[in-house]
Every structure is written in C-alpha cells, then in structure tokens.
Steps between C-alpha positions, in 0.01 A plus 500: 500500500308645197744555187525851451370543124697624186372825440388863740249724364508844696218754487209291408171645429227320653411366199839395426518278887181338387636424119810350677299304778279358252777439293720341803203240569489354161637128426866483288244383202288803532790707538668363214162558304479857610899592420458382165231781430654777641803374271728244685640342207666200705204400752624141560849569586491841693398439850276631714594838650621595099146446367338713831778769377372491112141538608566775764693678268276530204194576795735803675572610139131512361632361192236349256565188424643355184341169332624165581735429218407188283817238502563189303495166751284379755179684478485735813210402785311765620393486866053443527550767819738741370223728334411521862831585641500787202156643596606541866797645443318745249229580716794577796670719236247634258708371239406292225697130541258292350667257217463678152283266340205548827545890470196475313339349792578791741252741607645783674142625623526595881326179579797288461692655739612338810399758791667401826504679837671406782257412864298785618615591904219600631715654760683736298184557261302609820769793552397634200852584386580788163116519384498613163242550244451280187279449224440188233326237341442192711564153394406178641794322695316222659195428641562718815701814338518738244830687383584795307824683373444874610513667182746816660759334636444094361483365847345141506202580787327170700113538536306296726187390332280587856647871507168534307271287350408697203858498326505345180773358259550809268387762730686841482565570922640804678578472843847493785723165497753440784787264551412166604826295578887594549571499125290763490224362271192717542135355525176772440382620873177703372306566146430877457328441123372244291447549129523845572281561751501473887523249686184582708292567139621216335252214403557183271228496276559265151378705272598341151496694183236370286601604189292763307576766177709799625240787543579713773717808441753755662529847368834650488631793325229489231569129461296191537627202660335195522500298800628154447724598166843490419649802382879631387744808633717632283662636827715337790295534821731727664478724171175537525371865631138407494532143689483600881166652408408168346555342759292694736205474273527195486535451913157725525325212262589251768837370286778323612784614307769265428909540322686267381864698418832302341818642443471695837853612650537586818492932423142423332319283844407888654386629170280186397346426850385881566303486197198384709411142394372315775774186511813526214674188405840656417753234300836594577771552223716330721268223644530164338283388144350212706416726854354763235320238346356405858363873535325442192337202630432673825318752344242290304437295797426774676258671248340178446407483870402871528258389159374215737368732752336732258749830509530693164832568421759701262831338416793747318701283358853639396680340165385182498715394208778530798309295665519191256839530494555490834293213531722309194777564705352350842452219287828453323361458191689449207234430228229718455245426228188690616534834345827538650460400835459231707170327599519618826537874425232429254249339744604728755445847307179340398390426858582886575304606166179233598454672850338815338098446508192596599274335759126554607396751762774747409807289537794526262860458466658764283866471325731770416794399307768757363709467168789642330583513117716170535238287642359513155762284368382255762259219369368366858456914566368525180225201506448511800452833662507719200215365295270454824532823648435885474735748484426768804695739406 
C-alpha cells in the first residue's frame, strides 16, 4: 500500500495541482535543489514531504523569493536542470522563480509562455455549447494552431490553423469561440473580421512600407497633421473633447486607429473603449508588470503586421513614461543606468516611437503620444519623445 504523504493541501487552483504534480515527480536531489530556493535552510536533513511543504507554501503564498544566503563551508552545488524546474513552475504561475543572478536572462514577452490546453472532444465541440464572442491578437502555438487571450474577459482561446487559411501570427480577429472539452476550454468556431474588416472582404496582400518623407496631410480644426509624424497631447485621451472627431476623420482617410491606455481601473474600461478607436489595448492597474508588459509586446507585433500588409495607421499612446516603468518592473530591475530606466523600457519605448513613418503610395503610421508636466523631469521622455516630436496641442 502507497504511504500516505506528510502534508494535505485543500483548495488548489489549477495551477497550484500542476505546481504540486510537477513538484511530486521530481528526484529527492531535485527536490532538495528546489527547497533550498524557495528557502529550506536544512535541505539535507529535512525529508521529503517537509521540502514539498516549503515549496507549496511559498507557491500558495505568492511570496517573492528571497536570495540564497551565502554560508561559510562547502561551496553549495547548484543543480544543471534546476533553471528548468524554475521556468516551469514560473510559466505555471506567472511568477518570476528564476535564480537571481539569470533574472537578467528572463524575457517576460508573451512568447515565453507555456500555452497548454487540454484534448479537443470533438463530441462536445460539435454541440456547440455557451458560444460567446471574442476578440484578439493571434499567436502562433504550433504548426497546426494559433491562440489568443480574449482581450474582455482574458480567456486563453484554441485556433485551428485550417479554420481559415488566411490567419496570420499578429492578426487582430473578431469572431464566436465555443467550449471545446469538459474543462470548459473554448476553441474559435467562426471569424466574423480580420484586421478590421469582414471576413468575406478580407484579402492578404503584403504590402510593405517602403519608406518615404512624410508628405501627406490631415486637416483638423485649422491644424495640419502630417501623416507618418509623431506628435504630443497635453491631454489624457479621455480628456480630450475634440478626439472622437479625430478619430472619425481619421476613419474617413482609410485609418486604423489604434490605443494603447496604462493605469486603466476597472470604472475607466467603458469610458476609454467608447471613445471610438478601432482595437484598445487597456493595461490594467491591477494586472501584473510582466502581463502589462506582454500587452505592450502584443501591440507592436500587431502593428508591425498590419505595416506588412500595407494599412496606414494612428496609434494614441497614453503616458508612456508609465510605460517604462512598468516595463522596469516586469523586469525586476534593480540597476538602471540608461537615463533612468532599464534597457528594456528604453528599447521598448523606442520600438513604439520608431513605428511612426511614412511609406510610398499613401501609407503611413502616425503616433500620438500625451504628456503631463512631470514627464519633463523624465530623461528617456525627455530624449526620446520630447525632442523628436510636435506638440499638437
């Protein structure tokens, strides 16, 4: 008979079962290796079920670890496949276990993330059980599926690759998901848009920018604006009592319009998303740094593949020096020499700031950033969006 083990966990998450069966298949050296991260300070003489119990609690807890404690003696031997262990359980988690000294190493970009669904039944997917619409960017799973998290609710949705030929990695879909298996994972039944436009008018046509000098112009309320420039609000986008009209003049010139809004509490999603931008990446107060930071990346991918197939766009971007920071804090960074930030906040903001231009036959991408009085004491905002842009207002 099977010894009954040393500890009970009640009320798992599923997260938490798979922490604790990945944890419950590891060797006692493993284990040993993994209890002394999370803080076992005794990891040759406590047995088994007491290190499961150290890890477990410090997982249930979502306490960040603490560094491993240098000691005098025999020189502590770290485990070649315990970075491993550390990556799957962050990736299970979305916390950050990875040894201090790799930290550096860890990219929290969306494409690191382990994206697991349980089998598709066709027999309960052909029922067609709780429909519901969703929207998102896709992104490749493997070389028969797409996924996306539904940017309303955050539900991880399955798409088959032959639902239709013409998705893309990066492509912005519309269209009714249903539930595919008993844990009620849902897989995307039918594409209504694509890129924002039909599904029956939509065509895949690379159409790459090649790059010219901004020229073509939009007239608004006795202002110029140049197509493929980079200018500066001195308004939040929801404070702005000219913007909806904006937006529509831009729409009539055949403009994707495009937000990108931190900070954004749950009281604010209605008053943000009527504005009338075509898709809104909304970064949640209360969201992670490192899922925020995901968004971001989201975002560029997906305006990098709309500049692929030749669509002229307008991105708002709202305080972007909030944006570094949030992207320091995915990060964990400690040091930051570049103008008071890290290097990825730096090369990020500059990746946002490098999509503006202007393209031949009338294509452009157009960026909108706002500001406030503090960003000015911000050198990255300073140097880097200050000095290159245009104030609009």
């Amino acid at each position: 008979m099977a010894k009954k083990p040393g500890y009970s966990f009640e009320n798992l998450t599923k997260e938490q079962q798979s922490c604790l069966s990945l944890i419950e298949s590891l060797g006692i050296y493993e284990l040993r290796a993994l209890a002394r991260v999370f803080g076992d300070n005794s990891p040759t003489t406590l047995k088994r079920d007491d290190h499961i119990k150290i890890v477990m609690n410090k997982i249930i807890s979502k306490e960040d670890l603490k560094p491993i404690p240098l000691r005098q003696g025999r020189p502590y031997k770290e485990l070649s496949n315990i970075e491993g262990i550390l990556s799957d359980l962050s990736a299970i988690t979305g916390q950050n276990y990875l040894l201090r000294e790799n930290q550096s190493k860890l990219s929290f970009g969306i494409n690191n993330k382990i994206v697991s669904f349980k089998q598709v039944e066709e027999k309960i997917m052909r029922q067609k059980l709780f429909p519901i619409e969703v929207k998102g960017v896709l992104r490749e799973r493997n070389a028969d599926e797409f996924y996306f998290i539904e940017q309303t609710n955050q539900k991880l949705i399955l798409v088959r690759k032959d639902l239709d030929y013409r998705l893309q990695e990066g492509d912005f879909i519309v269209g009714t998901a249903i539930v595919m298996n008993e844990e009620k994972e849902y897989i995307l039944d039918s594409v209504e848009f694509v890129n924002y436009k039909s599904i029956s008018r939509y065509e895949v046509n690379d159409s790459p920018y090649l790059l010219t000098m901004p020229s073509e112009k939009v007239e608004f309320n006795n202002k110029n604006i140049l197509l493929g420039g980079r200018y500066l609000l001195s308004e939040k986008l929801t404070e702005m009592s000219d913007l909806k009209d904006l937006l529509k003049k831009l729409n009539a010139n055949k403009i994707v319009t495009i937000a990108l809004v931190p900070n954004v509490f749950y009281e604010d999603i209605v008053a943000v998303t009527s504005l009338g931008f075509n898709n809104t990446f909304l970064l949640r107060y209360d969201d992670r740094p490192s899922t925020n930071y995901d968004s971001i990346i989201l975002m560029l991918e997906h305006i990098n593949r709309l500049q692929q197939l030749g669509y002229s766009i307008a991105l708002f971007v709202e305080d972007p020096v909030t944006l570094a920071s949030i992207i320091d804090y995915a990060f964990n960074t400690i040091s930051k020499p570049l103008v008071g930030h890290s290097e990825n906040a730096v090369e990020t903001l500059k990746q946002i700031v490098m999509l503006a231009r202007a393209g031949e036959n009338n294509k452009s991408t157009t960026l909108f950033m706002t500001q406030n009085e503090s960003d000015m004491t911000d050198c990255l905002f300073v140097s880097s969006i200050y000095k290159v842009s245009k104030k609009l207002n």
